[in-house]
C-alpha positions, 0 to 999 in steps of 0.5 A, spaced: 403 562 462 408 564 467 411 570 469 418 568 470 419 563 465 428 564 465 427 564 472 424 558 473 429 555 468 435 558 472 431 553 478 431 548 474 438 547 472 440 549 478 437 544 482 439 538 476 445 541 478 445 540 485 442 533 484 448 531 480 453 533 485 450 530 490 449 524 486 458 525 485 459 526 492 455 520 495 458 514 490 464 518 489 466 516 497 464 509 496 469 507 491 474 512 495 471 506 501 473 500 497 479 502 493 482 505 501 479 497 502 484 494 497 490 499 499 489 495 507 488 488 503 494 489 499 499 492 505 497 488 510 498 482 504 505 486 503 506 485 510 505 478 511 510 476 505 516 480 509 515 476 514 514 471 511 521 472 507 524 474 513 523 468 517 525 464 510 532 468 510 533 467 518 532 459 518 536 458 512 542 462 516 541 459 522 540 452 518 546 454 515 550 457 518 551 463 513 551 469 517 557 471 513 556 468 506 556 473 501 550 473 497 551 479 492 554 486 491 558 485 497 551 483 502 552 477 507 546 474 509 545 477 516 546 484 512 540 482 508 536 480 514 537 487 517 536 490 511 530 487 509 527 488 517 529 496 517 525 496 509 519 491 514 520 497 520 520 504 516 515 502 510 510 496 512 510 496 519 503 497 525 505 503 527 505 505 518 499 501 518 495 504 522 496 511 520 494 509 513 487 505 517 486 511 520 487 516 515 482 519 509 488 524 505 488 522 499 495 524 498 497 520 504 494 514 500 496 516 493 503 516 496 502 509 500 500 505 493 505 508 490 511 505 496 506 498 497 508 497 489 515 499 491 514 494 495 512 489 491 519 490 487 523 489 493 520 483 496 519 479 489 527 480 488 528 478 495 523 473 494 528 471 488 534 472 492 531 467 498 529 462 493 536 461 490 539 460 496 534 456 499 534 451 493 
């Protein structure tokens, strides 16, 4: 019989204890790896769409001369290009890109998934608004 039988208890949680932290930690940073993967996947899917609808909006102004036609709310054209390039320049550029690549603050990236779906937002209504005028 042992002669610290609550000790060895004690020891006993402990190191159940510590395996199970360790065993949080270690698959807790993998899936931190992957959805830090998808957020990379979708901002630079993201990206590729606002140049994408950027280049469709130039080509149909250029096409048809339509720099000064209004489109809504008072917009022309040309002004929507430009909004749409600053929106592209703040919020999806390389610069940004590679400050959310290179960071590992979760809040940093909690904040870029909820602007990459504001994002989405915008750029399905431009997408919305470009289609109307190129259709």
């Amino acid at each position: 019989m042992p002669l610290f039988p609550d000790l060895i208890f004690l020891l006993s949680l402990i190191a159940i204890l510590l395996l199970y932290l360790l065993f949080r930690l270690i698959n807790g940073r993998s899936s931190y790896r992957n959805r830090k993967k998808n957020l990379l996947d979708i901002f630079q899917q993201e990206r590729l769409r606002s140049k994408k609808l950027q280049d469709d909006l130039s080509n149909y102004i250029l096409a048809n001369n339509a720099n000064k036609t209004i489109i809504e709310k008072d917009i022309t054209c040309g002004e929507y290009l430009r909004q749409m390039q600053k929106n592209h320049l703040q919020n999806l550029s390389d610069k940004v890109f590679l400050k959310v690549k290179n960071t590992d603050n979760r809040i940093v990236l909690m904040k870029t998934t909820e602007e990459l779906k504001s994002q989405q937002i915008k750029l399905n209504e431009a997408q919305a608004l470009i289609s109307k005028l190129t259709a």
